[in-house]
C-alpha positions as CSV (number, residue, x, y, z in Angstrom):
1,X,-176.7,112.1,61.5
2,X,-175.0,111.8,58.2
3,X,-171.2,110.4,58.2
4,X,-168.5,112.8,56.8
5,X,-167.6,109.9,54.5
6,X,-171.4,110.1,52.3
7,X,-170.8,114.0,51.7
8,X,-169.1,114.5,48.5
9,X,-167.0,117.7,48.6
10,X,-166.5,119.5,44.9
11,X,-162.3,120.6,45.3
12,X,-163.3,122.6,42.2
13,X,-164.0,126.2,42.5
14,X,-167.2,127.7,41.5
15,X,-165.4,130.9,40.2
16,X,-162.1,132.3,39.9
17,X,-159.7,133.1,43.0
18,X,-160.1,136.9,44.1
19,X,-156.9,137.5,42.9
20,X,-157.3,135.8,39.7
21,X,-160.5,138.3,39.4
22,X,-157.8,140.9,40.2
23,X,-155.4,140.0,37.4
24,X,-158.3,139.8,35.3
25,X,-159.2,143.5,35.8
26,X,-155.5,144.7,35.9
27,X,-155.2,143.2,31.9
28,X,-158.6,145.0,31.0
29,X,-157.0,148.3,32.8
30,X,-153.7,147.6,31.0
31,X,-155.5,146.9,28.2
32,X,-157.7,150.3,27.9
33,X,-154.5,152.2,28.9
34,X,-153.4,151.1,25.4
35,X,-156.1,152.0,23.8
36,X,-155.9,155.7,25.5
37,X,-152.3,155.7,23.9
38,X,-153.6,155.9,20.6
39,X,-153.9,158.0,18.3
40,X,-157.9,159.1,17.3
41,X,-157.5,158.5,13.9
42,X,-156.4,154.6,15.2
43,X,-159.0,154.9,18.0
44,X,-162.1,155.2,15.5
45,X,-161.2,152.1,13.5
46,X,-161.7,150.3,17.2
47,X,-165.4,148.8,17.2
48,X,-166.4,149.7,21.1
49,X,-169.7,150.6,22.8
50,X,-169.6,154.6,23.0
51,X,-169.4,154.6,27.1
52,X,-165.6,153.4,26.8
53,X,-165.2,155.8,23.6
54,X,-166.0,158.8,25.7
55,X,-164.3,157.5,28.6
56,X,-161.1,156.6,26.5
57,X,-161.3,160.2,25.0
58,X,-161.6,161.8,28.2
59,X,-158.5,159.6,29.4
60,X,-156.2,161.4,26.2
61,X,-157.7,165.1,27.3
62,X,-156.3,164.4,31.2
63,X,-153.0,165.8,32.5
64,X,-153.2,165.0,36.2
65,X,-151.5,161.9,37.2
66,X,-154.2,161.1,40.1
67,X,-157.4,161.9,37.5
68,X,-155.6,159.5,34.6
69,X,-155.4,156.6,37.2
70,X,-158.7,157.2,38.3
71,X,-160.1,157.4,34.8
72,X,-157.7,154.3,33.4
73,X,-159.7,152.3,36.5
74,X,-163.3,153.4,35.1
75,X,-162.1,152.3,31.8
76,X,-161.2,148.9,33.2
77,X,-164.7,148.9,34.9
78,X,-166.5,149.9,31.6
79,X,-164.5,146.8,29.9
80,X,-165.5,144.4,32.1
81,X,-169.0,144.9,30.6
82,X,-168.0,144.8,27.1
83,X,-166.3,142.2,25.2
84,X,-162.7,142.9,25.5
85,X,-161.3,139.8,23.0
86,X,-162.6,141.9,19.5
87,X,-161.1,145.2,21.4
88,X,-158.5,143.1,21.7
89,X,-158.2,141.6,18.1
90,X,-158.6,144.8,17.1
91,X,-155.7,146.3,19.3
92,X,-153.5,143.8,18.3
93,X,-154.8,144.7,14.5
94,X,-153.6,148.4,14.9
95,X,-150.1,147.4,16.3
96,X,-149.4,145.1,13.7
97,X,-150.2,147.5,11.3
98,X,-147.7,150.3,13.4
99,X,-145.1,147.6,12.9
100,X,-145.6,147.6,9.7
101,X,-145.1,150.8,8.9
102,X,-142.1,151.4,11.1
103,X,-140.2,149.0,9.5
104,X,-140.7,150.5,6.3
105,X,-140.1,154.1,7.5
106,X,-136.9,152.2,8.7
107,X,-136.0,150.5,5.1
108,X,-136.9,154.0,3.4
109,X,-134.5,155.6,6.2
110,X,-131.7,153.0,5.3
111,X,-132.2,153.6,1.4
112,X,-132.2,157.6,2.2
113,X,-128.6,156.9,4.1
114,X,-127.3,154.5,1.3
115,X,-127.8,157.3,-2.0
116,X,-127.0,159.7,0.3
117,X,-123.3,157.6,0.1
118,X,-123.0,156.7,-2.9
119,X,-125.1,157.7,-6.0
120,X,-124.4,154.4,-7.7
121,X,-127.6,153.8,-5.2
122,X,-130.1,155.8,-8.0
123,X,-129.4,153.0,-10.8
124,X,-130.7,150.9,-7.8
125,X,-133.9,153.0,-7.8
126,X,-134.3,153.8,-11.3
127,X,-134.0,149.5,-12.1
128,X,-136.7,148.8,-8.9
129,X,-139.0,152.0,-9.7
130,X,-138.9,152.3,-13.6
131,X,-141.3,155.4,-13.5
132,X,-138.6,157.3,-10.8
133,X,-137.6,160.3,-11.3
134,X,-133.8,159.9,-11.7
135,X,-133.0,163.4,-12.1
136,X,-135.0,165.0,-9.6
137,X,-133.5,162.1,-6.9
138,X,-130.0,163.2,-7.9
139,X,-130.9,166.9,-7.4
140,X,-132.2,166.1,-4.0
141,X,-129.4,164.5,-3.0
142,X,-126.9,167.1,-4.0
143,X,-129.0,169.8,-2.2
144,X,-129.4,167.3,1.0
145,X,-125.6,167.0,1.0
146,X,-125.3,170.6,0.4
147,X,-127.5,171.4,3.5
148,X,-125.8,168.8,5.2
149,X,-122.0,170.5,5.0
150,X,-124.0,174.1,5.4
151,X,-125.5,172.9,8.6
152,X,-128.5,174.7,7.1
153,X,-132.6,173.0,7.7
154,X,-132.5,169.3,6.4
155,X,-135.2,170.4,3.6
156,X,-134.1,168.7,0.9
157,X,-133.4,165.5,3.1
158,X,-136.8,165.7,4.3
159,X,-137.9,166.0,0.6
160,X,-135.6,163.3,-0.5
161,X,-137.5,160.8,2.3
162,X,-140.8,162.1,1.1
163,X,-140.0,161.7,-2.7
164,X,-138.9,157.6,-1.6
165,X,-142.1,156.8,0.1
166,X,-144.2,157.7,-2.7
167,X,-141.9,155.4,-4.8
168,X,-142.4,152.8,-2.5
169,X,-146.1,153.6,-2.5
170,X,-146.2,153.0,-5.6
């Protein structure tokens, strides 16, 4: 009979806990829930096999709280077999470029606030955009104001955001 003393014993475990498997899973369900929350334009620059695809798509076409949960768990399931860290990279891709944006939408808002105050604002515009169009930006902002004290449609406001982000496009 062997002593308990010549058996080595590994402390190490051969795999992860069951409820490290668990978190696992929850961050690939988490994870595909994200991706069902964008938009399809967004969804198609995503390299993924087409089983998640469909699954994702049928995810965004579901209005039942129970069948979403259900189908968000058969996402996580169908991640587990693909690689999740370029999904990832490529998640993280699409949110920094949404960050982006908003923060620009926000500057061009700001701007939109600021000549809306004071037209001192356009010489602003004119000296950072050289091909502006100075006059049409000043008649813009009188009819926005206009609107504005009318309580009529924000047209010309909306016009007046639209005219500034091809500015800034440019």
């Amino acid at each position: 009979m062997k002593n308990l003393e010549d058996l080595e014993y590994d402390d190490s475990p051969e795999r992860p806990s069951k409820s490290q498997r668990k978190r696992d899973m929850q961050a690939l369900q988490d994870m595909g829930a994200e991706l069902v929350e964008l938009s399809p334009e967004r969804l198609a620059r995503i390299d993924m096999p087409d089983a998640l695809r469909g699954a994702i798509r049928e995810a965004q076409r579901l209005t039942r709280h129970e069948a979403r949960r259900r189908q968000l768990q058969y996402i996580g399931r169908l991640m587990r077999d693909a690689d999740p860290a370029p999904i990832r990279e490529a998640l993280d891709a699409v949110k920094g470029v949404s960050a982006i944006e908003n923060a620009r939408q926000h500057r061009l808002e700001k701007l939109r606030e600021r000549l809306l105050e004071d037209e001192a604002v356009l010489t602003e515009i004119g000296a950072a955009h050289p091909g502006a169009d100075i006059t049409r930006l000043r008649q813009l902002r009188r009819n926005a104001l206009k609107d504005r004290d009318e309580g009529r449609p924000p047209r010309a406001f909306r016009e007046l955001f639209r005219l500034l982000r091809e500015l800034d496009h440019d």
